[in-house]
C-alpha positions in Angstrom: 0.0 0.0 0.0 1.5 3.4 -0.9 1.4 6.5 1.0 0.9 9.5 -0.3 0.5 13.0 0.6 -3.1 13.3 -0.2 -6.1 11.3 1.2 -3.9 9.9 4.8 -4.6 11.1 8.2 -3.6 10.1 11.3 -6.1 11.7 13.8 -6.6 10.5 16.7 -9.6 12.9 17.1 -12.1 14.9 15.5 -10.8 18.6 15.7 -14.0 20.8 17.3 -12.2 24.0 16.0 -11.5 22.4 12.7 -10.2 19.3 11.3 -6.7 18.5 10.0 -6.2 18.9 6.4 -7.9 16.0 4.3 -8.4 15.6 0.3 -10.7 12.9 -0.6 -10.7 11.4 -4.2 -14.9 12.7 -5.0 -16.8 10.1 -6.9 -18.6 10.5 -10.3 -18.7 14.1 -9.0 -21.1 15.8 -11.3 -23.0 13.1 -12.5 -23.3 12.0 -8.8 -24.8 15.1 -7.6 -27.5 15.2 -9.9 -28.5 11.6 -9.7 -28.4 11.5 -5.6 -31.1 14.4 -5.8 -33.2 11.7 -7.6 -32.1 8.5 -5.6 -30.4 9.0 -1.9 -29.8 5.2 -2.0 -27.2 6.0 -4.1 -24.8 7.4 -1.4 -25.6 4.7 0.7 -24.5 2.4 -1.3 -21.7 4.7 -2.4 -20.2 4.4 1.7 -20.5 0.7 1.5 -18.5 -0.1 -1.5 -15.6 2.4 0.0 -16.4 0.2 3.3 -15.9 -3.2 1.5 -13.3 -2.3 -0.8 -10.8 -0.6 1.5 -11.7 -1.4 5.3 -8.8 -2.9 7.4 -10.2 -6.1 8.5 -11.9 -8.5 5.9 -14.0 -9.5 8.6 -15.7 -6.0 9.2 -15.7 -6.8 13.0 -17.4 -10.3 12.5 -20.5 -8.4 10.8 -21.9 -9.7 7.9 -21.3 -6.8 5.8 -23.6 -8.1 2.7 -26.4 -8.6 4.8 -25.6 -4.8 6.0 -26.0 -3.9 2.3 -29.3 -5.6 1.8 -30.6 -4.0 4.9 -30.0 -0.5 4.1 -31.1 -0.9 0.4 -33.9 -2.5 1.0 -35.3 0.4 2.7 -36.3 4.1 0.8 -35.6 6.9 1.6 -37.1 10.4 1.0 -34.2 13.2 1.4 -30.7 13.7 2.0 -30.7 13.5 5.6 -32.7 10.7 5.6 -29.8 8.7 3.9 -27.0 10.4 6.0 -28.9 8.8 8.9 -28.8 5.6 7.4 -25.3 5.6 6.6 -24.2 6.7 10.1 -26.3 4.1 11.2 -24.6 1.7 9.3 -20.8 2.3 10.3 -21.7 2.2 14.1 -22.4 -1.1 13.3 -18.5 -1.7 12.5 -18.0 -0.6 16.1 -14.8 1.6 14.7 -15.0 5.5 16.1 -11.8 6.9 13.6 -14.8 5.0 10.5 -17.5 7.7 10.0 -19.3 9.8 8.2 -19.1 13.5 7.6 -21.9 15.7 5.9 -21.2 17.8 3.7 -21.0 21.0 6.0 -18.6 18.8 8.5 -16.7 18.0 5.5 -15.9 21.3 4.4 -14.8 22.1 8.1 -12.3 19.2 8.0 -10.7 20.9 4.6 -10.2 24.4 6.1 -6.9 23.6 7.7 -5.4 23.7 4.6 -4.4 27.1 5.3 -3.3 26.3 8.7 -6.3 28.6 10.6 -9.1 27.2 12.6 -12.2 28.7 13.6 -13.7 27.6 17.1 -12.7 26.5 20.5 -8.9 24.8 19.6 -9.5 21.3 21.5 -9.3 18.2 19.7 -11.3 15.4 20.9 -12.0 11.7 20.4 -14.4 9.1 21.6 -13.9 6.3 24.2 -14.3 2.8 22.2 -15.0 1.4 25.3 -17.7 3.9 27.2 -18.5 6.0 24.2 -17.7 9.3 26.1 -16.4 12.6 24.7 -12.7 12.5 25.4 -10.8 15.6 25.4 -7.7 14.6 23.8 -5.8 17.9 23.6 -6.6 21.6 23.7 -4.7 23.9 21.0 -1.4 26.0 22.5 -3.1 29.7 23.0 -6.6 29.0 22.1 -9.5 29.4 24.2 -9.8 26.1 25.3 -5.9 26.2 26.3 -6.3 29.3 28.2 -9.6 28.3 30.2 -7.6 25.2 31.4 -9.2 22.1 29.6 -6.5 19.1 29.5 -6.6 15.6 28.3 -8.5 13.3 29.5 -11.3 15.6 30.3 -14.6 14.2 29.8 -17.4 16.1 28.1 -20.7 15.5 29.8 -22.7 18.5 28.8 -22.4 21.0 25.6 -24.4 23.8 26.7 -26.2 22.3 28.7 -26.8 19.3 26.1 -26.2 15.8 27.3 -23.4 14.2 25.4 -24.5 10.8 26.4 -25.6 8.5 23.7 -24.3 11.3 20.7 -21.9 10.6 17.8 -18.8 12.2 17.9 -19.5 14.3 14.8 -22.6 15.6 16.6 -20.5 16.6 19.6 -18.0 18.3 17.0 -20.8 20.5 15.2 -22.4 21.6 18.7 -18.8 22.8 20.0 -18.0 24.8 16.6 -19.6 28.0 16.0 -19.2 31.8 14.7 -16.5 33.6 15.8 -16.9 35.5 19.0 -20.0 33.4 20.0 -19.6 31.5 23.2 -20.0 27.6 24.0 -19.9 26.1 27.8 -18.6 22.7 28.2 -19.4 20.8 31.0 -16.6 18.4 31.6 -15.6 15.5 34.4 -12.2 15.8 35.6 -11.3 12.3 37.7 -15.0 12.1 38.8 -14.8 16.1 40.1 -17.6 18.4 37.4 -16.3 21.2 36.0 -17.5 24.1 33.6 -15.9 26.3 31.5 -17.5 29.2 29.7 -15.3 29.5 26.2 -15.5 32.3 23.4 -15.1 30.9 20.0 -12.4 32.3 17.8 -10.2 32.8 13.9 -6.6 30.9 15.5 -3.7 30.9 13.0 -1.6 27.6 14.1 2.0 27.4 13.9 2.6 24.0 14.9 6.4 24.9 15.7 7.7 26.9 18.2 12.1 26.5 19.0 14.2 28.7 21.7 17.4 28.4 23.0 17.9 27.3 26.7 20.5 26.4 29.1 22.4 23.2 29.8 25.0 22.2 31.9 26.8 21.0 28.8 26.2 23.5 26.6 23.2 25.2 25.1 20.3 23.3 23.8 17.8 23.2 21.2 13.8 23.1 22.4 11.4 22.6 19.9 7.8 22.1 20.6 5.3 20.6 18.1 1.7 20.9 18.9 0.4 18.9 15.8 1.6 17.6 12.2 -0.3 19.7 10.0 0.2 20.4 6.6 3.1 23.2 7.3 4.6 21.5 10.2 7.9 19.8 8.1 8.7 23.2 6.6 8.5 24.9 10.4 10.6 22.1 11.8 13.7 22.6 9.3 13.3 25.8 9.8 13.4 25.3 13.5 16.8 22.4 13.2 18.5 24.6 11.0 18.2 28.1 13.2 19.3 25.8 16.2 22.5 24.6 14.6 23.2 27.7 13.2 23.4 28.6 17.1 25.9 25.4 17.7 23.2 23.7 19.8 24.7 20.6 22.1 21.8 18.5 22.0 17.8 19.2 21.6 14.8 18.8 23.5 11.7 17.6 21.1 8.2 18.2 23.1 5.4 15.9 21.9 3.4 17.0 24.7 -0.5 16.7 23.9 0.6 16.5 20.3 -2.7 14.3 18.8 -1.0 13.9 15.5 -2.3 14.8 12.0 -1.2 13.9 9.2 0.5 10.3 8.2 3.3 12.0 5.7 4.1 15.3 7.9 5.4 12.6 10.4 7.8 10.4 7.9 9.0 14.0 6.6 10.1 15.0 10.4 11.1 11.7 11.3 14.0 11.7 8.0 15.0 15.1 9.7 16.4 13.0 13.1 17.4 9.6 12.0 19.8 9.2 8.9 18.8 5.9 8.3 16.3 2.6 9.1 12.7 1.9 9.0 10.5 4.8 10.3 6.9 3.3 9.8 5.0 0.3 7.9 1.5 0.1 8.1 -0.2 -3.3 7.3 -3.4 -3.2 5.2 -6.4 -5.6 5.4 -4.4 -8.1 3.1 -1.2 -8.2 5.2 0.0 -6.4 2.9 2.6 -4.2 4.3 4.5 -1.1 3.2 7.8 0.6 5.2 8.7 4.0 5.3 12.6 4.2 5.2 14.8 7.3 6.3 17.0 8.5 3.0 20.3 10.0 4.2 17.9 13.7 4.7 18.8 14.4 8.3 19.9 18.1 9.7 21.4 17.0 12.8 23.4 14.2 14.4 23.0 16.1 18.4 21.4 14.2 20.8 18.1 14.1 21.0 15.2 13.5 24.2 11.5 13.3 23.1 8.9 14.4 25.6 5.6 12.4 25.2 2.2 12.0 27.4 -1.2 10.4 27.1 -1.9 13.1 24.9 0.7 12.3 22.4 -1.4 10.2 19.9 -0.9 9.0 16.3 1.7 10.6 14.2 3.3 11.6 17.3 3.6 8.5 18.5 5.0 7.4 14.7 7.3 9.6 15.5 8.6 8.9 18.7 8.6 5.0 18.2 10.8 5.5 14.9 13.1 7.5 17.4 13.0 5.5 19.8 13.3 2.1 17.9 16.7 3.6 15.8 17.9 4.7 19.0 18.2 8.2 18.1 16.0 9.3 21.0 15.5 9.0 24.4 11.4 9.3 25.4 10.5 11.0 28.6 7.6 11.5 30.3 4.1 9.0 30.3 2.7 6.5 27.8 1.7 8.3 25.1 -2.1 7.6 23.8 -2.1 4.1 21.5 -3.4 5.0 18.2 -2.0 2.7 15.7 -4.6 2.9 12.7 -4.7 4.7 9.8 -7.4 6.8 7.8 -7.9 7.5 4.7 -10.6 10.4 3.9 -12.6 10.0 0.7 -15.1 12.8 -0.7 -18.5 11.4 -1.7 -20.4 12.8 -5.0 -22.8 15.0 -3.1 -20.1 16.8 -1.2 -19.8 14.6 2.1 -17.4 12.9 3.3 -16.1 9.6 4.8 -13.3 8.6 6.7 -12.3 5.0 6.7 -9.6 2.5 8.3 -7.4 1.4 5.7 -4.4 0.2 7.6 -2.5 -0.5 10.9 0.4 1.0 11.4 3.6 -0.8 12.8 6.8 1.1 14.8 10.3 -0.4 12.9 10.8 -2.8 15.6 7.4 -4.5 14.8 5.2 -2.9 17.5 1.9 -2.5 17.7 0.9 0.0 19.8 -3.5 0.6 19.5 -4.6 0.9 22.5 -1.2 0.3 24.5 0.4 3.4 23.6 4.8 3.6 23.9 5.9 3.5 27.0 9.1 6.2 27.6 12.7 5.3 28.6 12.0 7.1 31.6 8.7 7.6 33.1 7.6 11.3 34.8 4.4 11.2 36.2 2.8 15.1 36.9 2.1 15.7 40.4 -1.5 17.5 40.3 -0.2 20.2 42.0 2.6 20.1 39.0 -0.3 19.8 36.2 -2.4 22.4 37.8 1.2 25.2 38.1 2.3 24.5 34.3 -1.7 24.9 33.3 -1.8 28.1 35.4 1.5 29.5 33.6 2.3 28.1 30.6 5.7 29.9 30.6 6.7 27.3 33.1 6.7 24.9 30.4 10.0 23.8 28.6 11.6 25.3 31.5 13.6 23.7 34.7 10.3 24.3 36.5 8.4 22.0 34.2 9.4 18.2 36.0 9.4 16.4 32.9 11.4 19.0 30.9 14.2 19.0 33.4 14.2 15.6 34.1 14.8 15.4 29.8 17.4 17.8 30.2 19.2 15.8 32.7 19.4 12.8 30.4 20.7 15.3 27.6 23.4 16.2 29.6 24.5 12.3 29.9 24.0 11.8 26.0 25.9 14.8 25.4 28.7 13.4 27.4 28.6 10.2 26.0 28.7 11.6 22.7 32.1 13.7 23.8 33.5 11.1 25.3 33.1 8.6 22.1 34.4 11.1 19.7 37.7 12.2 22.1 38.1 8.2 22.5 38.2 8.0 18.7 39.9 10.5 18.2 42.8 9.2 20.3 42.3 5.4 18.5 43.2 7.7 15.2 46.1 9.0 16.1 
């Protein structure tokens, strides 16, 4: 299976402010349009065939998938809506929340990042396969949901007032979007304790990248946070590895923090900026079919290199830190990242919806699988609440030596740094 630039995400969420950049290849586009107006069965049937032709697993979750066809033709319907019912009816039945189906208003929202601005609240969420809840997954850096203090791992009980049991995540995702400057509460449960939080929507331009130069006890070092792997991230982090050496960096600090990926090829583009060479990513389709992503000679730096990662760290980032830390050209600190290890691919539909389907598992180069298990870090930093609640309360804190996990990954710079120094002088010495 081939990856390309177009049609892969790797979301681990649906984006409430906006959706990570997706193209879809549109079916019998024109001709399409005018023949759903006369038959609405025809998108139903449209979703199906992408469902049997490209789904991961053969078995479509031990559902009889023909006798899913025969169900939902068999029936007539009278509108649109009627069939987008249908069809969203018909992929809960695969039991598989990154499968679903987007109108055509939701799928115009998931295209706007394109330009790399969202419009809403800036959290990304995701629903529990297990409960079915509204799962914060990550708020935005300097959006409104960052600033009033949601984190991941809240739960969303209540959208204005709105019960968010029993609702689809898309559902969830058009009731927390809105105009600009219009507000939206969400009523969320944090470790069993409620809590409400009044937000006013907004226009956000993301950068994903943000790098500075900090101090080390050997040497100055290179911090680079990524908040998601959006369509402009690649060309923001060379710019990011190339200011840094330019400053003669000793090592860098990569933060991962509450990244919840994005998509599939901005991660193999970042990952051939660290490691020089080896497997960064296969992914393994429905007919074992599997594909590998190999680094090609393209990296900027040969510095040591510590990777901060949490439960909020899903998907590409977690591509990204597993090729790291697989090749050994990383060191991962912090928590178990989120365990997302499937991969979507986002088709349009003739009448201007949209679908997004599981195409593939994903593999880290050692062979691991990590859906639902997430990677576990070199060295484990658990948060203190206390900790959480300082770093939410000043985010300046962060990437600082008052930030516990940051200094902890600074520490273990300092020993690669040495090691390095001390492996070069040594063969330097065997040279002579």
């Amino acid at each position: 299976m081939a990856i390309t630039k177009r049609g892969f995400i790797l979301g681990a969420t649906a984006l409430a402010s906006a959706a990570l950049v997706i193209t879809g290849t549109g079916i019998h586009l024109s001709d399409g349009q005018a023949f759903f107006k006369e038959s609405p069965k025809e998108l139903v049937d449209e979703v199906w065939q992408l469902i049997d032709h490209e789904y991961v697993d053969e078995s479509f979750n031990s559902l009889d998938w023909n006798s899913v066809r025969s169900d939902y033709l068999g029936r007539n319907y009278t509108d649109q809506e009627e069939a987008y019912v249908a069809v969203r009816e018909m992929l809960e039945q695969l039991d598989d929340p990154y499968t679903r189906f987007m109108d055509p208003e939701e799928f115009r929202n998931m295209q706007i990042d394109t330009s790399g601005e969202l419009t809403g609240v800036g959290i990304q969420i995701s629903q529990d396969e297990e409960t079915n809840e509204i799962v914060v997954v990550s708020p935005i850096e300097d959006t409104p949901a960052f600033e009033a203090g949601l984190i991941s791992g809240d739960v969303i009980k209540f959208i204005d007032g709105q019960s968010t049991e029993g609702m689809e995540l898309s559902d969830a995702v058009s009731l927390i979007r809105g105009p600009v400057n219009s507000s939206v509460t969400l009523s969320v449960s944090r470790e069993g304790e409620p809590l409400d939080f009044d937000l006013l929507r907004a226009r956000i331009e993301i950068h994903p990248v943000r790098y500075s130069v900090e101090t080390g006890d050997e040497g100055p070092v290179g911090y680079i946070r990524l908040t998601q792997f959006s369509a402009n991230a690649a060309t923001e982090m060379q710019d990011a590895i190339q200011a840094l050496e330019e400053r003669d960096v000793t090592g860098y600090v990569l933060d991962l923090r509450s990244n919840p990926g994005g998509l599939l090829f901005s991660s193999i583009e970042i990952a051939e900026m660290w490691i020089e060479e080896g497997t960064i990513v296969s992914t393994v389709d429905r007919d074992e079919v599997s594909d590998e992503e190999i680094a090609h000679n393209k990296s900027l730096t040969n510095q040591p290199l510590v990777v901060l990662v949490d439960g909020g760290s899903a998907s590409a980032s977690e591509i990204l830190s597993g090729a790291l830390q697989d090749n050994d050209r990383a060191v991962l600190v912090g928590t178990q990242t989120f365990g997302k290890g499937l991969v979507q691919s986002v088709r349009g539909l003739a009448d201007g919806s949209g679908v997004a389907v599981t195409i593939a598992k994903y593999l880290t180069p050692s062979g691991r699988d990590i859906n639902k298990l997430g990677i576990e870090p070199d060295y484990v930093v658990e948060l203190t609440d206390e900790q959480r609640d300082a770093l939410t309360e000043d985010r300046d804190k962060v990437g600082t030596l008052e930030d516990p996990q940051y200094s902890k990954a600074v520490d273990v710079l300092s020993d690669a740094i040495r090691a390095q120094r001390d492996s070069a002088s040594a063969a330097g010495v065997a040279d002579r």
